[in-house]
Backbone bond lengths (Angstrom), bond angles and torsions (degrees), N, CA, C in turn:
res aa  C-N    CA-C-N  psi(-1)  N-CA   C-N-CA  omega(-1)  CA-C   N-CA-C  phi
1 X - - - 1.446 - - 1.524 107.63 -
2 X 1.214 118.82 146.10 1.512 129.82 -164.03 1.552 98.06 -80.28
3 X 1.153 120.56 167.00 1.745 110.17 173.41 1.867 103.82 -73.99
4 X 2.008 99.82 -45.79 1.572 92.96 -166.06 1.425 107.70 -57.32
5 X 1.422 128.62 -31.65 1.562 131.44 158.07 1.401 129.83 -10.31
6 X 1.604 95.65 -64.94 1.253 126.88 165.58 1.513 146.66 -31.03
7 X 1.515 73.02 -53.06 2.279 104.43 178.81 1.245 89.47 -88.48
8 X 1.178 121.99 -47.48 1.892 120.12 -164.13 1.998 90.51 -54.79
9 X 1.180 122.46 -53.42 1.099 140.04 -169.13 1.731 114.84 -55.25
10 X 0.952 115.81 -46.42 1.555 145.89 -135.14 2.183 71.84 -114.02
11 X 1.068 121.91 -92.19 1.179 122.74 -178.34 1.447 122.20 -22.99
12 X 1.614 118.48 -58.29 0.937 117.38 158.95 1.453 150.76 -64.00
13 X 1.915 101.01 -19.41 1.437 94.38 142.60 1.481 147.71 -65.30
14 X 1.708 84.61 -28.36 1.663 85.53 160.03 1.229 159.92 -25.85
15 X 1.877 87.37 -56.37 1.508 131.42 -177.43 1.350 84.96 -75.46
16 X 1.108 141.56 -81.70 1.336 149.79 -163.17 1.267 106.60 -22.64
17 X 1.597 117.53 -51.92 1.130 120.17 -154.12 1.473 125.08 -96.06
18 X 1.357 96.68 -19.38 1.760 127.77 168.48 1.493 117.59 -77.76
19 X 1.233 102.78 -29.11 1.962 107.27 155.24 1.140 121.32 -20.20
20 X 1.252 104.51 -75.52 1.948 117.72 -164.51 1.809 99.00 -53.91
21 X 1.659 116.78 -48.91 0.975 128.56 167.94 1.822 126.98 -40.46
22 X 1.091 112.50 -59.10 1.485 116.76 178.88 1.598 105.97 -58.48
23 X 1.464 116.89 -44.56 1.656 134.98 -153.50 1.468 93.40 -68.65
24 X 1.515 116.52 -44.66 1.279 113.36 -171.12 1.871 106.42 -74.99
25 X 1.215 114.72 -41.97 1.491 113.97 -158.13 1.665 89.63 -66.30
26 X 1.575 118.06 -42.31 1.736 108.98 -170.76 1.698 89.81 -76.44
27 X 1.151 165.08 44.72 1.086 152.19 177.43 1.627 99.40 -135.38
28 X 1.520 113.99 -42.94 1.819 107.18 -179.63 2.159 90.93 -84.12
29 X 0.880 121.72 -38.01 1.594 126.73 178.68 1.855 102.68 -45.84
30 X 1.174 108.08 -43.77 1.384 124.11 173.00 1.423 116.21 -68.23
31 X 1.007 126.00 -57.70 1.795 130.01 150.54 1.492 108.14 -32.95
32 X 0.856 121.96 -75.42 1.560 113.43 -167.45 1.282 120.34 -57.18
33 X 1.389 104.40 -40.28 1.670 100.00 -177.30 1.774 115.42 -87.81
34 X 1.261 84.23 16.86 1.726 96.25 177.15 1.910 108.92 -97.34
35 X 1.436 110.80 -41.38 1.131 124.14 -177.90 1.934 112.66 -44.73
36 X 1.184 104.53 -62.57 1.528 100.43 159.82 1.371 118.17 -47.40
37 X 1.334 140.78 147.88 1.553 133.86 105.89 0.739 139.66 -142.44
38 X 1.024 123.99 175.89 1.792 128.83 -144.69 1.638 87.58 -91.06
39 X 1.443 92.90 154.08 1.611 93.76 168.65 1.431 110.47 -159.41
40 X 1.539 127.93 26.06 1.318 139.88 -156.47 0.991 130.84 149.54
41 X 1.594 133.83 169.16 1.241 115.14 169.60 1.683 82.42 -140.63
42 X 2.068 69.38 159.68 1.722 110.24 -179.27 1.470 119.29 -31.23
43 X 1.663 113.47 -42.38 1.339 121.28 -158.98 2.399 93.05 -89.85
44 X 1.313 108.00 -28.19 1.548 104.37 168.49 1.431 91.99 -67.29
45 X 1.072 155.03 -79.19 1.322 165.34 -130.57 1.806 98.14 -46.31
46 X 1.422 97.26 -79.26 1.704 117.73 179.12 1.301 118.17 -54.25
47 X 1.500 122.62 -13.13 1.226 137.33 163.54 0.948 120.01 -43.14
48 X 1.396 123.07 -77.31 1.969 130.82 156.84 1.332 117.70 -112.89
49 X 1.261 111.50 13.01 1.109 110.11 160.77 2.176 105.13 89.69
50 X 1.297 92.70 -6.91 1.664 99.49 170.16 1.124 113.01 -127.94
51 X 1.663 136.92 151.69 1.160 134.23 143.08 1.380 125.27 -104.04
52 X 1.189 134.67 119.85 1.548 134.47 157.08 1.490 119.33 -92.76
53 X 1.434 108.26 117.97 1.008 112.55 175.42 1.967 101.03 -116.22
54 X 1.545 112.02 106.55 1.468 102.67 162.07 1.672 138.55 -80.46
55 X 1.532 107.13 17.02 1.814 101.88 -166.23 1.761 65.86 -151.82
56 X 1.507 137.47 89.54 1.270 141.24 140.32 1.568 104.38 -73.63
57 X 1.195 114.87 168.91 1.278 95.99 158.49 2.086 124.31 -93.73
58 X 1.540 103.00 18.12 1.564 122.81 -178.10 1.768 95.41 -97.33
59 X 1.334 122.14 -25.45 1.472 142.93 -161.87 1.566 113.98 101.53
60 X 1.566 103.61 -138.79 1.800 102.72 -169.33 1.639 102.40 -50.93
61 X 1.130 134.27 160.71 1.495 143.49 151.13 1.339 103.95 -136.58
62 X 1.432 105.82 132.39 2.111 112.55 150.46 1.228 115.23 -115.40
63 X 0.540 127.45 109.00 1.684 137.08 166.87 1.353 127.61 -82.21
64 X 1.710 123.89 99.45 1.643 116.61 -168.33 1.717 95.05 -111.49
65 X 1.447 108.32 167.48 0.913 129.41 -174.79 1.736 129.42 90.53
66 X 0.971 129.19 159.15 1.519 128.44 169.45 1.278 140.26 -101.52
67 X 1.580 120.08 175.89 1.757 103.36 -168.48 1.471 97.50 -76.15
68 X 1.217 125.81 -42.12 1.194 134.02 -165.24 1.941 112.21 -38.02
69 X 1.807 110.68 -54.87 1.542 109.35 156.55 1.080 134.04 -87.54
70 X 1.517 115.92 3.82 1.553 107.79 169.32 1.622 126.04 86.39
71 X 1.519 88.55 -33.48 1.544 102.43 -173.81 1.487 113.85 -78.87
72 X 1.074 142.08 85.03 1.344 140.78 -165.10 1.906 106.96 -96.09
73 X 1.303 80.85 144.88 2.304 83.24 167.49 1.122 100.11 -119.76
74 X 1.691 121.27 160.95 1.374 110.17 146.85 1.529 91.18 -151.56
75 X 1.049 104.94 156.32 1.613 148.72 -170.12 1.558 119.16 -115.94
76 X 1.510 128.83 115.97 1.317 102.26 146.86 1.895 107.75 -66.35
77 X 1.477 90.75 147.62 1.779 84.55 -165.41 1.804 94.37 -109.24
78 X 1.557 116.73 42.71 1.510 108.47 170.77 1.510 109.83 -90.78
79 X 1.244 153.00 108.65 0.975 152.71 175.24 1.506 112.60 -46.76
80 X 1.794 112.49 120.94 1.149 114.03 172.82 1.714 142.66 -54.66
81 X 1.183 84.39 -6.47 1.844 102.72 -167.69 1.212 101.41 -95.27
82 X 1.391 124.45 -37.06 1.336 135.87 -172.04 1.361 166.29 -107.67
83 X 1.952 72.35 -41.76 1.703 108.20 -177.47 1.514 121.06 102.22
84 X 1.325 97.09 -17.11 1.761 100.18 -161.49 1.721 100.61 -88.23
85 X 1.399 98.96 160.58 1.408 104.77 179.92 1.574 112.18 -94.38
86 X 1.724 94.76 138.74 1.745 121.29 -159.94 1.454 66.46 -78.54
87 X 1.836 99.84 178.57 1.451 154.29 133.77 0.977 132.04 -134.31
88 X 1.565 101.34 146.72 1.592 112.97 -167.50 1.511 101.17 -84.36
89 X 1.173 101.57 132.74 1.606 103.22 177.86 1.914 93.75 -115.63
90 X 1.415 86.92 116.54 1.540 81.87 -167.17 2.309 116.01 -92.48
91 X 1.608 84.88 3.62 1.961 85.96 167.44 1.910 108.26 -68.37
92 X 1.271 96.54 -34.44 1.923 97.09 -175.17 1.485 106.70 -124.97
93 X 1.546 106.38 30.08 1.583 111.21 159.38 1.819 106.82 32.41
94 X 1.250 102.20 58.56 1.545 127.76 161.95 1.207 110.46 -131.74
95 X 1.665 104.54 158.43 1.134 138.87 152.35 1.388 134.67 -99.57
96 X 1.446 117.47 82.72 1.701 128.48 -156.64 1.716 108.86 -93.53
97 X 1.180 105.75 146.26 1.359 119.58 -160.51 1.695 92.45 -108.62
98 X 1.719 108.88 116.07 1.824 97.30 -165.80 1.513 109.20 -76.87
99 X 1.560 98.40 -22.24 1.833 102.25 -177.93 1.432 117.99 -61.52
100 X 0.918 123.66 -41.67 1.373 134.28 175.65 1.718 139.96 -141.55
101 X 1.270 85.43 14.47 1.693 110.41 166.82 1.413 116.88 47.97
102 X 1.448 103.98 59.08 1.500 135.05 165.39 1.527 101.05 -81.78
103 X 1.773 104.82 136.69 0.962 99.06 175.31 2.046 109.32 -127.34
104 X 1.405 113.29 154.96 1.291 107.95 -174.91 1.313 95.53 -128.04
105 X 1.208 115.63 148.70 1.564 121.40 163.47 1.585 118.82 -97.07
106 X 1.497 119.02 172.06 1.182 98.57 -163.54 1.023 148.86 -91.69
107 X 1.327 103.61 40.93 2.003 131.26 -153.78 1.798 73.61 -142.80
108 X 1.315 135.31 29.63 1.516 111.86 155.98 0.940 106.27 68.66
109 X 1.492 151.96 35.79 1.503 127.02 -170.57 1.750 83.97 -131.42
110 X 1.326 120.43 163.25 1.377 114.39 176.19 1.362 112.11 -124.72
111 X 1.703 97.53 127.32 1.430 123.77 -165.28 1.929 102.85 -85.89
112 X 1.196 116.76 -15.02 1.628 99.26 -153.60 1.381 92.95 -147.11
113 X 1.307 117.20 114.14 1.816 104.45 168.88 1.149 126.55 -44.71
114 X 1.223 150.05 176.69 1.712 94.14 1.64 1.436 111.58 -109.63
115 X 1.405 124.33 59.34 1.386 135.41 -174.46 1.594 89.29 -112.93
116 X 1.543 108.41 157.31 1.719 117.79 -176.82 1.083 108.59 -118.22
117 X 1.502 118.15 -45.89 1.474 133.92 -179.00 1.201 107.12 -91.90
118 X 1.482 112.56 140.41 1.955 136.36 156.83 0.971 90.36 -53.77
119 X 2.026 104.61 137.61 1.378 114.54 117.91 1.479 142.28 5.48
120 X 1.439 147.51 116.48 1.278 142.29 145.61 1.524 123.06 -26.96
121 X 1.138 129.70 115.07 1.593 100.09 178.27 1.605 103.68 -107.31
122 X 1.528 114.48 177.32 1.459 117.62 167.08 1.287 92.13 -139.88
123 X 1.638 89.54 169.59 1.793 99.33 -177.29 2.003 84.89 -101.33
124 X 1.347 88.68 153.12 1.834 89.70 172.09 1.678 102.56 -162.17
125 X 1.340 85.02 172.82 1.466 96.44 -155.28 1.693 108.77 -177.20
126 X 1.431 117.30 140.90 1.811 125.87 175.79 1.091 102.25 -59.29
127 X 1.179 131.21 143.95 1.623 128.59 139.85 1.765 94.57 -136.19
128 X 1.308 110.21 121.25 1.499 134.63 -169.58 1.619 97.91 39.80
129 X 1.383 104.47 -131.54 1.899 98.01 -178.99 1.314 121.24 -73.67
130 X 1.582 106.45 -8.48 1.468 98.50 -171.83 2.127 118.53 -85.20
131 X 1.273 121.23 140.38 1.209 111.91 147.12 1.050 130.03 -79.60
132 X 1.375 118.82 113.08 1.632 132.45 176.39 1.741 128.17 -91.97
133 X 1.002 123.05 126.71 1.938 121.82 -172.04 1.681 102.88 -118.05
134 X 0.713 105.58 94.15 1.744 99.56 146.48 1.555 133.17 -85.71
135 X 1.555 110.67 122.95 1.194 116.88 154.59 1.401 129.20 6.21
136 X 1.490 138.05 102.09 1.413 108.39 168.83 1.774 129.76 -112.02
């Protein structure tokens, strides 16, 4: 066998073998930067003080509150009883269901029949202008 044979040989096992290796590191790299997502921006947010986004790529999102306190909620806002989409009515810091006047409070839990199941929640949070939700 020639030496350049060799390296051609020797090289390409390399590659071969460093495969499984690369596939995995872009595959957990891919996880993480999936965990965030965006679902709005800062300046919709302060607007009324909610964002709904229905085609996230997590699905429905609402998002109440502003940048100004920091304190953000989010909700999938499909109502469990029904399907239909809640609103935050933010004088009694609920989430009311208009079809049948389910009510949720704002930790998702349901205060008022005739819904059985909580709210979805997400964790969320600013990062520069964007509002971001992760999964929880």
């Amino acid at each position: 066998m020639k030496r350049r044979d060799f390296i051609n040989w020797v090289g390409l096992g390399w590659i071969a073998s460093s495969l499984p290796i690369a596939i995995a590191a872009c595959s957990s790299q891919q996880t993480t930067s999936t965990d965030w997502q965006t679902v709005g921006t800062v300046a919709e947010l302060d607007k009324t003080g909610q964002l709904l986004n229905e085609n996230s790529p997590i699905g429905p999102v609402l998002v109440v509150g502003t940048s100004n306190t920091g304190n953000l909620t989010a909700v999938n806002p499909t109502c469990s009883h029904k399907g239909c989409t809640v609103a935050w009515q933010a004088q009694t810091e609920k989430f009311v269901c208009p079809c049948h006047g389910a009510e949720y409070g704002v930790d998702g839990k349901v205060q008022k029949d005739p819904a059985t199941q909580p709210l979805k929640t997400y964790a969320a949070k600013i990062e520069g202008s964007s509002v971001v939700v992760k999964q929880s």
